[in-house]
C-alpha positions as CSV (number, residue, x, y, z in Angstrom):
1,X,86.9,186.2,31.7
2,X,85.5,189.6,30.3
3,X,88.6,192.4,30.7
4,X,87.9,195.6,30.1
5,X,90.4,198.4,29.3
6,X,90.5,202.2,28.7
7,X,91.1,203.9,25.5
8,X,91.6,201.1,23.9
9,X,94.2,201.9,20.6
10,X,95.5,200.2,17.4
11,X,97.9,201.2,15.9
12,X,98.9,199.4,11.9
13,X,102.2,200.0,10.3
14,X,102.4,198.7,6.8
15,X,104.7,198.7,4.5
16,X,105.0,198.0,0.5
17,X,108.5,198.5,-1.5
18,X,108.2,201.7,-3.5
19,X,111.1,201.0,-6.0
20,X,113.5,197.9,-6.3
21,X,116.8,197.6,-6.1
22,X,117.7,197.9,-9.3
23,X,114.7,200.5,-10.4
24,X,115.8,203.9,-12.6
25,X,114.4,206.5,-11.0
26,X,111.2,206.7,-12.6
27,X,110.6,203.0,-12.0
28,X,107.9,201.9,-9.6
29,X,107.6,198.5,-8.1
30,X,104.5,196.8,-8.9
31,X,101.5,197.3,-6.7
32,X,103.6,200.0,-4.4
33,X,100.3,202.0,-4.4
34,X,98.5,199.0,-3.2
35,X,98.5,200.2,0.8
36,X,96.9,203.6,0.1
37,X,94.1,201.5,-1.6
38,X,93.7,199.5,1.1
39,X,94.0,202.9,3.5
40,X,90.7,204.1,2.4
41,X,88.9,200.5,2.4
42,X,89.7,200.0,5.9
43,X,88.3,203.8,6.6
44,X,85.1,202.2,4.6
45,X,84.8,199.3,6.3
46,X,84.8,201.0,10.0
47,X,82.2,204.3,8.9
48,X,85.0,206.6,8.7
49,X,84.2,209.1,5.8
50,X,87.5,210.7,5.8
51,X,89.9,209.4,3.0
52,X,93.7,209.8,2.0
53,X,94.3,212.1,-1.2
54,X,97.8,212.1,-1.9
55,X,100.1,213.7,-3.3
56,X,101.0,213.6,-7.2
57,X,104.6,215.2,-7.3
58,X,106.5,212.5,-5.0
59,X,109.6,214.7,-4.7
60,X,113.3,213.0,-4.4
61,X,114.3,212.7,-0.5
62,X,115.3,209.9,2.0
63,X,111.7,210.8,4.2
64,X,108.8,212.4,1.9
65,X,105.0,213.1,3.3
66,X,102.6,211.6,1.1
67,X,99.5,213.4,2.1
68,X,98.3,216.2,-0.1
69,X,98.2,218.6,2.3
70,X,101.9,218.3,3.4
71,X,102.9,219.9,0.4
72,X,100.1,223.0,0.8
73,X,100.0,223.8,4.2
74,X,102.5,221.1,6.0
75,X,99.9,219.1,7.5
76,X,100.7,215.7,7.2
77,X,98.8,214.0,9.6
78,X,95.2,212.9,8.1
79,X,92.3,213.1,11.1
80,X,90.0,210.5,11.3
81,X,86.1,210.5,13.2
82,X,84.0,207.4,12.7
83,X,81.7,205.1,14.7
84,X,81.2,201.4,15.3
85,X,78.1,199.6,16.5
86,X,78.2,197.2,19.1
87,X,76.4,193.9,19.6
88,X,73.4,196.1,20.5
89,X,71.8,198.2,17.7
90,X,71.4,201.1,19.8
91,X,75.0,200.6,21.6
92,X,77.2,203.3,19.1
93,X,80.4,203.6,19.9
94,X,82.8,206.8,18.4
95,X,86.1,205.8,16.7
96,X,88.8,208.7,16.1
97,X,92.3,208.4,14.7
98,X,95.2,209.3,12.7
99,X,96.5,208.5,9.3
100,X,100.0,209.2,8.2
101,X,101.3,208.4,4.7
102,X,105.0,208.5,4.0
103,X,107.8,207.5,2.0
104,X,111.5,206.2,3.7
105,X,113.5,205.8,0.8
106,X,112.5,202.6,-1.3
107,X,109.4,201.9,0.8
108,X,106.0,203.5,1.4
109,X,104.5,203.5,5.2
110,X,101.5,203.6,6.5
111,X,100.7,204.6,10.4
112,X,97.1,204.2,10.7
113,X,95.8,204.9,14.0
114,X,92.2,203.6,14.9
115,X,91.3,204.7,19.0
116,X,88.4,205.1,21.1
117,X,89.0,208.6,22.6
118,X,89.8,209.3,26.2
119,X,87.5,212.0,26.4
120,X,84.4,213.0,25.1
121,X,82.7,216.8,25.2
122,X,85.7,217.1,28.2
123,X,84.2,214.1,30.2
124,X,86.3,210.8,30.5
125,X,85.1,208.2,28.4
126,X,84.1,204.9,30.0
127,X,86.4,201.6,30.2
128,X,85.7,199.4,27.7
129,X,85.5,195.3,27.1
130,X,88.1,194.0,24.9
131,X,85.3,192.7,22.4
132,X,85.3,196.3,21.0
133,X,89.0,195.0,19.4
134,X,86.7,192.8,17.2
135,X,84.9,195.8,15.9
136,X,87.7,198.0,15.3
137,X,88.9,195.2,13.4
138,X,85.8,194.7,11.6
139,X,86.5,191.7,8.9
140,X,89.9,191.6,9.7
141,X,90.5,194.1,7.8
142,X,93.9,195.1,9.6
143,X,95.1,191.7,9.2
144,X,97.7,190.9,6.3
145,X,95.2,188.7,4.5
146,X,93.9,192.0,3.9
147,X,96.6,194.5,3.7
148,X,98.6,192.6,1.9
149,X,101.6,194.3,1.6
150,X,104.4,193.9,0.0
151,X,106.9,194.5,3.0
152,X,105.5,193.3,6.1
153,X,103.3,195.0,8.8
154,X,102.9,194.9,12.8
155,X,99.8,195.5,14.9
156,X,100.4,197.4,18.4
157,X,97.7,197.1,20.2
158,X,97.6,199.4,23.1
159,X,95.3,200.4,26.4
160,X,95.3,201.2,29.9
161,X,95.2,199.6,33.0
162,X,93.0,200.8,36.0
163,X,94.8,201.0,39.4
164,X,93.4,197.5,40.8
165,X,94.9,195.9,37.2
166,X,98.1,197.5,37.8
167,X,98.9,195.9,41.0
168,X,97.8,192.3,39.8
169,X,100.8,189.6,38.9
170,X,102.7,189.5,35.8
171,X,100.8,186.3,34.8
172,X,97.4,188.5,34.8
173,X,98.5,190.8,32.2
174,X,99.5,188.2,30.0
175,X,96.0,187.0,30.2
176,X,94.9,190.0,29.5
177,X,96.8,190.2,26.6
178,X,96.0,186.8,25.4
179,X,92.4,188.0,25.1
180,X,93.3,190.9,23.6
181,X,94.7,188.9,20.9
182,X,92.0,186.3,20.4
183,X,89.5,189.0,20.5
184,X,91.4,191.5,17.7
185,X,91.8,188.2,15.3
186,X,88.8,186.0,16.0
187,X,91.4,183.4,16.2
188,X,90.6,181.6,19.8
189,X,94.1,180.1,19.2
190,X,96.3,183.2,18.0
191,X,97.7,183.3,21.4
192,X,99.4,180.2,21.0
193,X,101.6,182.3,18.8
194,X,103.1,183.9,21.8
195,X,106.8,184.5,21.4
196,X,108.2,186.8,24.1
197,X,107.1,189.5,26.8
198,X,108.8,192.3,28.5
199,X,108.9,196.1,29.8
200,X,109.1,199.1,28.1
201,X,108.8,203.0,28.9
202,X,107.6,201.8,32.5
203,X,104.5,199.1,30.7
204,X,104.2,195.5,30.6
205,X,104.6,195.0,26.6
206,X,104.2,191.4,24.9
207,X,104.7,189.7,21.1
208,X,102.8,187.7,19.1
209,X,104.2,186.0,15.9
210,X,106.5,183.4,15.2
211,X,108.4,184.2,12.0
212,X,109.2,179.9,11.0
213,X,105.4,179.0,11.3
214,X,103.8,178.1,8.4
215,X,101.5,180.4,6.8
216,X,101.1,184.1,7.2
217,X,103.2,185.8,9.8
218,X,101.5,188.0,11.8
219,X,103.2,190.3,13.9
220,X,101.6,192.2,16.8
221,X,102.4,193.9,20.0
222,X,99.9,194.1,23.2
223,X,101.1,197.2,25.1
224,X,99.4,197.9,28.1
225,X,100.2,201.1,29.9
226,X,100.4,201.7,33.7
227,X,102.4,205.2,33.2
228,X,101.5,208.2,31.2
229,X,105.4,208.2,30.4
230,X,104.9,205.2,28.5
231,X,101.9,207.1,26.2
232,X,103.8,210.0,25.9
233,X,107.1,208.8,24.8
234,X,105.8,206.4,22.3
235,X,103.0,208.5,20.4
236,X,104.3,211.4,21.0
237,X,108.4,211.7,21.5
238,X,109.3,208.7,19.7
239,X,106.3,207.9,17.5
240,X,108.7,208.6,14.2
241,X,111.6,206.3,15.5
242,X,108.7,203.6,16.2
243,X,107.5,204.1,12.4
244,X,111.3,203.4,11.0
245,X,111.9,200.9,13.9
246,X,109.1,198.6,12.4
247,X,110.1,199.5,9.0
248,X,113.3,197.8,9.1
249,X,112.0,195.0,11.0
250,X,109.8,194.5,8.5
251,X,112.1,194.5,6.1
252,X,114.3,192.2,7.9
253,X,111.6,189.5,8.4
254,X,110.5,189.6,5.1
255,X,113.7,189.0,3.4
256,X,114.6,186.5,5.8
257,X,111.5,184.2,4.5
258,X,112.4,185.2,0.8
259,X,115.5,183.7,1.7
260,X,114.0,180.4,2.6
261,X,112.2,180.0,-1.0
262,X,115.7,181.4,-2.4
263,X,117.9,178.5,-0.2
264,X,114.9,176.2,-1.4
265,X,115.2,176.9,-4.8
266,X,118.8,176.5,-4.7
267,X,118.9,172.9,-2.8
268,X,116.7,171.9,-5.9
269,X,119.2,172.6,-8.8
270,X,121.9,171.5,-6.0
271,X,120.2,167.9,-6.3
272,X,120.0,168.6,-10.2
273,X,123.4,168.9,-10.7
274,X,124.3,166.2,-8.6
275,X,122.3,164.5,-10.5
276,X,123.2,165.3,-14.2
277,X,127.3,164.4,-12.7
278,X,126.6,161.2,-11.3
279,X,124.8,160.2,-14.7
280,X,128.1,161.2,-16.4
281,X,130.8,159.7,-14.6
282,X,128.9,157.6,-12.4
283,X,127.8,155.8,-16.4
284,X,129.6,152.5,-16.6
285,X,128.8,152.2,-20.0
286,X,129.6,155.9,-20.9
287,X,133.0,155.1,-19.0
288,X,133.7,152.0,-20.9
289,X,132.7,152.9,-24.2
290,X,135.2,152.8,-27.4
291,X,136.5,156.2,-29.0
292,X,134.0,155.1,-32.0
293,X,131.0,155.7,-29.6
294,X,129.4,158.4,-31.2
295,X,126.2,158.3,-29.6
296,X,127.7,158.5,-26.2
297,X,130.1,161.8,-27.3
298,X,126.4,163.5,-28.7
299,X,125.6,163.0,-25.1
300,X,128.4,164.6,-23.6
301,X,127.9,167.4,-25.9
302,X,124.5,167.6,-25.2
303,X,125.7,167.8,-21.4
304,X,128.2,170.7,-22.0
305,X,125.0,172.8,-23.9
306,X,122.7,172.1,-20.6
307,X,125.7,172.5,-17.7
308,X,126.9,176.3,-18.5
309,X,122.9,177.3,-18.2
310,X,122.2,175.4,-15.0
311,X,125.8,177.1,-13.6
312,X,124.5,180.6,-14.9
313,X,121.0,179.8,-13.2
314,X,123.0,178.2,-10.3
315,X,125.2,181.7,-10.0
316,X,122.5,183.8,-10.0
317,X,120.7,182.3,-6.7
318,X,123.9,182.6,-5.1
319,X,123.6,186.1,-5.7
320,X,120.3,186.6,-4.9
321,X,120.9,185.0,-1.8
322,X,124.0,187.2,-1.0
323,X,121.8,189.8,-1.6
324,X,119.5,189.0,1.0
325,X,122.1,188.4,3.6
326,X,123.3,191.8,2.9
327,X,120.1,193.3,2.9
328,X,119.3,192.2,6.2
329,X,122.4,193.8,7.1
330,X,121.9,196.7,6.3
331,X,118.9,196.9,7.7
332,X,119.9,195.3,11.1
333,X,122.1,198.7,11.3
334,X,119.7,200.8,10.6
335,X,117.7,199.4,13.4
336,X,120.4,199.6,15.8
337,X,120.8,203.3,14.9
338,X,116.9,203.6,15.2
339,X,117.2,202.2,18.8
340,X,120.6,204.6,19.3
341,X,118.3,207.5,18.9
342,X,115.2,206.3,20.8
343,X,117.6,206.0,23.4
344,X,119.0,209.6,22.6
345,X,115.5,211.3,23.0
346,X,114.9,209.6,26.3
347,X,118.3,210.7,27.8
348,X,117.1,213.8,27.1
349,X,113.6,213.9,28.2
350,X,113.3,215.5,31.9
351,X,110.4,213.3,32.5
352,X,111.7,210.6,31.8
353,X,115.9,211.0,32.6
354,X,116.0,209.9,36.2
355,X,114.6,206.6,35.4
356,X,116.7,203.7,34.2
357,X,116.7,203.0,30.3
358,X,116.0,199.8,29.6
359,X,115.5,199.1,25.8
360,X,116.4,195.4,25.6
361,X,112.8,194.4,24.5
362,X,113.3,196.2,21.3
363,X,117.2,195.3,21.2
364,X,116.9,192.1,21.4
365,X,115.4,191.6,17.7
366,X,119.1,192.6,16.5
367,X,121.3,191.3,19.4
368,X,119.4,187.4,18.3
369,X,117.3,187.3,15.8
370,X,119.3,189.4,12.9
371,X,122.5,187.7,13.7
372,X,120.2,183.9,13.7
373,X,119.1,185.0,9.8
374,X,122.5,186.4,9.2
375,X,124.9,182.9,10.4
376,X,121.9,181.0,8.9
377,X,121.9,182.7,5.3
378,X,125.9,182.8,5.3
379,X,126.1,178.5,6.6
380,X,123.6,178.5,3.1
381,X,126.2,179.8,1.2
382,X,129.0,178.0,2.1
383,X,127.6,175.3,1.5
384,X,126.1,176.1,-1.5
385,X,129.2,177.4,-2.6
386,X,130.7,173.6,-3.2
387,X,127.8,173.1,-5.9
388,X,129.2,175.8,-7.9
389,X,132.8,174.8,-7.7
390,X,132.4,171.0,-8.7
391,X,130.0,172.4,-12.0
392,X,133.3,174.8,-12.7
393,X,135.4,171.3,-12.1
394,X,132.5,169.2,-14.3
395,X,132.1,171.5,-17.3
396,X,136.1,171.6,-17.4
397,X,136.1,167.3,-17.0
398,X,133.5,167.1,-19.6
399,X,135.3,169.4,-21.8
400,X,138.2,167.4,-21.8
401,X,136.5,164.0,-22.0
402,X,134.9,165.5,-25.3
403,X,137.9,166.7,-26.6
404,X,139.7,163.9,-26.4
405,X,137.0,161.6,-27.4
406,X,136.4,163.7,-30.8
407,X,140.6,163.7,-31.3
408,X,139.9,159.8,-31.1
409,X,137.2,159.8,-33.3
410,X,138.8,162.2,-35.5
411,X,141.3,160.1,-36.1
412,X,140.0,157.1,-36.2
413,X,137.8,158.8,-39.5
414,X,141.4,160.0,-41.0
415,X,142.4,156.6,-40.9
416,X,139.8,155.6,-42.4
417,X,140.1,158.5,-45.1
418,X,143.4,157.4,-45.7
419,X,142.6,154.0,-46.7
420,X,140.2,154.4,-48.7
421,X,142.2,157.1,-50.3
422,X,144.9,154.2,-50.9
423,X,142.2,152.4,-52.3
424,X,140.9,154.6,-54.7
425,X,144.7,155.4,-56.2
426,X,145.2,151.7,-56.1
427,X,142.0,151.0,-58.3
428,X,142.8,154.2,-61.1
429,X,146.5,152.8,-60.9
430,X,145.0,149.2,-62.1
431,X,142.6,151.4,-64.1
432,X,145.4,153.3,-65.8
433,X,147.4,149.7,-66.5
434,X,144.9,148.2,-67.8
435,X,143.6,150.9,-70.1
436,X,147.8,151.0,-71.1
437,X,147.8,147.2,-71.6
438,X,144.2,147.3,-73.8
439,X,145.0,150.5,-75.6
440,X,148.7,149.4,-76.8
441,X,147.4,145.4,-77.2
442,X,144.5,146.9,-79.6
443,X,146.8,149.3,-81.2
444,X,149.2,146.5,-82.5
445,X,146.7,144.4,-83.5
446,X,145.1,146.7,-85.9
447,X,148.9,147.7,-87.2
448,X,148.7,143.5,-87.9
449,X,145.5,143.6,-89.7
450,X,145.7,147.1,-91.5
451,X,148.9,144.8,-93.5
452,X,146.3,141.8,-94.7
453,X,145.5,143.3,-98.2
454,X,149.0,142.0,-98.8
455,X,148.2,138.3,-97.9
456,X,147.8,136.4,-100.9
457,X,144.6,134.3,-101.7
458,X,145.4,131.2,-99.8
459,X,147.9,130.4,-97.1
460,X,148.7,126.8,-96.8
461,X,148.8,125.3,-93.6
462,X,152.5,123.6,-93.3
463,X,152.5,120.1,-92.7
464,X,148.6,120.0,-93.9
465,X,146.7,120.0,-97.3
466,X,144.9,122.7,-96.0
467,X,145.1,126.5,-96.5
468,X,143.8,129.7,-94.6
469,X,141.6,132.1,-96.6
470,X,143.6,136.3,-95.3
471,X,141.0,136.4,-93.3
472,X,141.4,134.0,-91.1
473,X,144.9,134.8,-90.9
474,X,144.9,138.4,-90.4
475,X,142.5,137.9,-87.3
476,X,144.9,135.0,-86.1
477,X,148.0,137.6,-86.4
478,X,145.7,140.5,-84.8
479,X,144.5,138.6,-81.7
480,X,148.5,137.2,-81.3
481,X,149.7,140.7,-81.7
482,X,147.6,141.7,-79.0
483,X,148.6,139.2,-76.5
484,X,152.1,140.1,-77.1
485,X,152.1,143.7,-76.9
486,X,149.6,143.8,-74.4
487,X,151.6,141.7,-72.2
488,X,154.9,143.5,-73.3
489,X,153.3,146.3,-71.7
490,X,152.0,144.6,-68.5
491,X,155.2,143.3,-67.6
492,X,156.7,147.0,-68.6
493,X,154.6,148.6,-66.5
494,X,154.3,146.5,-63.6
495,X,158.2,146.6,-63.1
496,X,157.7,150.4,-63.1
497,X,155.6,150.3,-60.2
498,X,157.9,148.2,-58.5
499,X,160.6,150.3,-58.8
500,X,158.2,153.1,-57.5
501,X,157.3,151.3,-54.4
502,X,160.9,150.0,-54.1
503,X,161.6,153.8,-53.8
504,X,159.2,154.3,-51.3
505,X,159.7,151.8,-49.4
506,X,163.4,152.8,-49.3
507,X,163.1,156.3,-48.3
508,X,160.4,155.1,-45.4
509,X,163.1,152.7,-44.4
510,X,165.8,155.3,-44.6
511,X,163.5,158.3,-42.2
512,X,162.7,155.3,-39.7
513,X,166.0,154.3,-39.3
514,X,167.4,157.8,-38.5
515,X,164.7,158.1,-36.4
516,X,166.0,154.8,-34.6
517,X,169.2,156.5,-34.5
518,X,168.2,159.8,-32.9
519,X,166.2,157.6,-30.1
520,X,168.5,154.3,-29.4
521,X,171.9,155.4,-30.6
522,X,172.0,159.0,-29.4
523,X,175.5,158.8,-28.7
524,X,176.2,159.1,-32.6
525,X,175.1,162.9,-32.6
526,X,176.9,165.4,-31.1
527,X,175.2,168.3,-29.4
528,X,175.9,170.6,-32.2
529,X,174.1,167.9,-34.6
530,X,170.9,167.9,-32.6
531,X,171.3,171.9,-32.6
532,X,171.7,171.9,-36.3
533,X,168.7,169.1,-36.7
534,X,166.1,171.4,-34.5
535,X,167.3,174.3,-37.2
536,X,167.0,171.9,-40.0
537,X,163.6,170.3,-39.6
538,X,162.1,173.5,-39.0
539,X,162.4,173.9,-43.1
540,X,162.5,170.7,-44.2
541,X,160.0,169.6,-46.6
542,X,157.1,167.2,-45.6
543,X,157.2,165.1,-48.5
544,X,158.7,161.8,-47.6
545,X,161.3,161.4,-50.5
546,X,162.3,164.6,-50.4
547,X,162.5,164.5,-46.8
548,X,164.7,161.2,-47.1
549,X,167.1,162.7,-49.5
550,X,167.6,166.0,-46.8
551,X,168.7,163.0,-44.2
552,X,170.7,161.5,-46.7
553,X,172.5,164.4,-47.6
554,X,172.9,165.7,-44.1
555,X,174.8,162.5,-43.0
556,X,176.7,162.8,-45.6
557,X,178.0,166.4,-45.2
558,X,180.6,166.8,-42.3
559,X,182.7,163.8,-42.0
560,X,179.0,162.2,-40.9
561,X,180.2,159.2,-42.2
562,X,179.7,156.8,-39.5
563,X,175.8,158.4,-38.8
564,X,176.0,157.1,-42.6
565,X,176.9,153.9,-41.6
566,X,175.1,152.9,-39.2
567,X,171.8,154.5,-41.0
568,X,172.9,151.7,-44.0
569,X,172.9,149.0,-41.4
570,X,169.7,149.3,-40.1
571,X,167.8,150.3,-43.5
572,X,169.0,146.4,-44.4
573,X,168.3,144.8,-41.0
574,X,165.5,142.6,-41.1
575,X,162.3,143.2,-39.3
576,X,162.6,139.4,-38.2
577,X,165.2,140.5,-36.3
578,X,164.4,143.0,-34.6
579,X,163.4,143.5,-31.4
580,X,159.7,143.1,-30.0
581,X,159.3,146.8,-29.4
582,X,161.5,147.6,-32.8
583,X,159.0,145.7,-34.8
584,X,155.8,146.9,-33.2
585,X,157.2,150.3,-34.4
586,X,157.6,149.2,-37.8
587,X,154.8,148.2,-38.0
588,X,152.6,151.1,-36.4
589,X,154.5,153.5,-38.8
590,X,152.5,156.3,-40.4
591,X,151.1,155.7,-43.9
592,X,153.3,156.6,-46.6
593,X,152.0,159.4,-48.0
594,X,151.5,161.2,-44.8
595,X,154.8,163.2,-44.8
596,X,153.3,165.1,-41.8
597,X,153.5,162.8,-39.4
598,X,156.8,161.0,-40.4
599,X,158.0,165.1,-39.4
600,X,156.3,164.8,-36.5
601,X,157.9,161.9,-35.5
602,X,161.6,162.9,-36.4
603,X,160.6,166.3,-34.6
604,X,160.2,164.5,-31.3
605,X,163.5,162.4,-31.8
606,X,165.2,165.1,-32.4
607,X,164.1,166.4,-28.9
608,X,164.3,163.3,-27.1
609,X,167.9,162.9,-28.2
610,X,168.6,166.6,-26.3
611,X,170.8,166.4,-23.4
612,X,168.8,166.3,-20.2
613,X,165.9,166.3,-22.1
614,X,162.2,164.6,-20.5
615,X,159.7,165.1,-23.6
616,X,158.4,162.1,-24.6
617,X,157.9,161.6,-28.4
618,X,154.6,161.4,-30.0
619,X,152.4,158.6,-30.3
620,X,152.5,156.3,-33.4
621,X,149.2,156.8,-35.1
């Protein structure tokens, strides 16, 4: 069906962020002069020669006209006089509007208004089909493929009704409106993007644009007027309020969406993580594996470089998304105090006083929507939240698997340091003796033969009727002087050695068997003993013989003598018969050169032997 309407208006408010949130004050965000650019292509586009020149100054101030002729002469509304050409070549049709540039805080607005007049040379104009919407969007260059900004925009499209419209059903203004969409987008379907209708100022009002479709959202408003109150009090009384109104929904809807690629971002490195801790302790193998694993604890390693980066990542979406449930917050109030004094100015209005307020169309985008993206956002974050806590709990397992895993491996190497250590002493220790046994065999050997210029000519051989010639014999003598000396010397030094390790092997006996005492005979000690030990070991040496002698000579001060005793008893016990447990400990003793840990050791007795006392003593390495 072919409507027709009168004065037929639309009205775009766009909106691009001027500085973000985190700009200095001479920091613009990128492409924030984008929307006067597109201003003056529109005004091309639809044969409007008139063209915004703005201002260069852009003083400080919560509300600032852009136009250049605000800060001359206060005019800082931009007149506009164009034509369109209908379907007909000689069918002209005059356009006239406003433009208004401004800046509201951290955002720049445009309120472009394009309008076939009302009157023309003081004659009323004609009512008009609603194809002319087509034209005075000629290319869709209102729509946001075009405008493109930064913030958001919505379309009010706006016209009267004649008499016989006014007193059709509710059902035929939403037809009417439905055209008035398809026609404005060239979209035969944009209807279907319906989302509520209502009344305001006295005029059937309806909404397009549903913010969770894919694609573009698109956000206009088909007001049709059937009182002049409704004109006046929205281009005229409240036409400011309308501007911010839009502002902050724009705002709102905007971050909202950001929000969605936020949460989506998110739910990825959510998955990561759950990922990357399921491969580590979800890893049989990794579980399984042996202190000596090395390549395994490179992988953990490699783990605690990559988890502290995802977490900081991680941290930083959480805050981003915080931000934008703040954001719209803050906004939502500001839209609620927008409404607040809408509501003042009609109170106010004569015209307008007597008749009920109703602004629920307008309210209703804070009472549901805001508080919808608000619970929505926050359920994100809570349950986001557990993501962060189990890669605090992670990093802290991981660190602690690692730790303990190198201690292993650590020690495990020490061992290993150790024995070869012993290894290479027992090798220059046969070195040494056998250098000794050569050296002194050699040496009395040449003693033998330096005397063989004293030999006479010939030796007989007794019992024989041969003789030796000197030098036969002095090499004989040598080589037997050798042996003997060299043996000699062995023997000499071999029972050294003994007596060495006897040594050793006494003073190890003599530290483990006070440790015995201190853990299976605690009874012995008195409290002021143990008192006296913890002062004691403190500055005791760590040297095992010297350490042995301090025991010695600490049982024996004091009338100590049955510690003494006892200590004598055990040093000669037999491992055979010990105990299953006594002999595993004798056996799992430290080496015995490391005087360290033999400390260690009697250190923990020492505690464990305290009255009341739960510490546990060190493991036997």
């Amino acid at each position: 069906m072919n409507y027709e309407i009168y004065a037929p208006n639309i009205h775009l408010f766009a909106f691009n962020l001027y500085k973000t949130p985190n700009a200095v004050s001479n920091s613009v965000a990128q492409k924030a002069e984008n929307i006067w650019i597109k201003c003056n292509e529109v005004l091309q586009k639809l044969n409007i020669e008139q063209k915004l020149t703005l201002r260069t100054d852009n003083p400080e101030g919560m509300r600032v006209d852009m136009l250049e002729t605000a800060k001359n002469n206060g005019r800082f509304l931009l007149d506009l006089q164009g034509h369109i050409r209908l379907d007909q070549p000689d069918e002209i049709v005059n356009i006239t509007g406003i433009a208004y540039p401004l800046r509201i805080q951290d955002t720049y607005a445009l309120a472009l208004n394009i309008r076939c007049p009302e009157q023309e040379n003081g004659k009323r104009t004609h009512e008009i089909s609603l194809a002319i919407l087509r034209k005075l969007n000629y290319g869709k260059c209102l729509l946001p493929n075009f405008i493109n900004s930064t913030l958001g925009q919505t379309i009010v499209i706006t016209g009267w009704l004649n008499e016989q419209q006014k007193a059709q059903a509710d059902k035929f203004f939403k037809n009417i409106a439905d055209e008035c969409i398809k026609e404005f987008t060239g979209d035969s379907d944009a209807y279907k993007d319906f989302y509520k209708q209502g009344n305001l100022f006295g005029s059937p009002i309806f909404e397009y644009g549903l913010v969770r479709q894919p694609g573009i959202y698109c956000h206009i408003i088909v007001w049709l007027f059937c009182d002049p109150v409704t004109e006046k009090q929205f281009t005229e009384d409240c036409y400011h309020e309308f501007i911010d109104l839009f502002c902050y929904r724009n705002k709102i809807i905007t971050v909202f969406q950001e929000s969605r690629n936020t949460y989506s971002n998110i739910y990825k490195k959510f998955e990561n993580i759950e990922r990357i801790i399921n491969e580590i302790f979800g890893n049989d193998e990794l579980e399984n594996s042996g202190t000596k694993n090395y390549i395994q604890l490179e992988l953990l390693k490699q783990y605690m470089q990559k988890l502290p980066r995802i977490a900081l990542e991680y941290t930083r979406l959480l805050r981003l998304l915080e931000f934008q449930r703040n954001t719209i917050a803050i906004n939502t109030r500001n839209y609620q105090k927008t409404i607040g004094q809408i509501c003042a100015k009609l109170e106010s209005d004569p015209e307008y006083s007597l008749k009920p307020i109703d602004l629920s169309f307008l309210k209703a985008f804070s009472q549901d929507n805001c508080q919808y993206y608000q619970q929505q956002i926050q359920s994100d974050l809570n349950y986001f939240m557990q993501g962060s806590g189990l890669l605090e709990k992670a990093i802290a397992s991981i660190r602690g698997i690692v730790e303990i895993e190198q201690a292993e491996i650590d020690r495990e190497s020490l061992k290993e340091l150790r024995a070869k250590d012993e290894s290479d002493k027992e090798r220059d220790r046969n070195l040494q003796t056998t250098i000794g046994v050569v050296g002194t065999g050699l040496a009395a050997g040449a003693i033998v033969t330096s005397g063989s210029d004293q030999l006479p000519d010939k030796l007989p051989v007794p019992f024989t009727n041969y003789s030796l010639y000197p030098f036969t014999v002095t090499i004989i003598l040598g080589f037997g002087a050798a042996l003997i000396f060299g043996g000699a010397t062995w023997k000499i030094l071999s029972l050294l050695q003994c007596l060495r390790d006897k040594s050793k092997k006494f003073h190890q006996q003599n530290i483990n068997a006070f440790i015995k005492l201190l853990k299976n005979q605690s009874t012995l000690f008195s409290s002021q003993d143990v008192t006296e030990l913890r002062k004691l070991i403190k500055i005791w040496p760590e040297e095992v013989e010297s350490l042995s002698k301090r025991i010695t000579a600490w049982c024996q001060s004091k009338d100590r003598f049955h510690i003494c005793e006892e200590l004598r008893v055990l040093r000669k016990l037999p491992v055979e018969s010990e105990s299953t447990t006594d002999r595993r400990y004798y056996y799992s003793r430290p080496n015995s050169q490391d005087g360290k840990e033999y400390k260690k050791m009697l250190e923990d007795a020492i505690l464990q032997s305290l009255p009341g006392s739960t510490s546990l003593p060190s493991k036997p390495s």
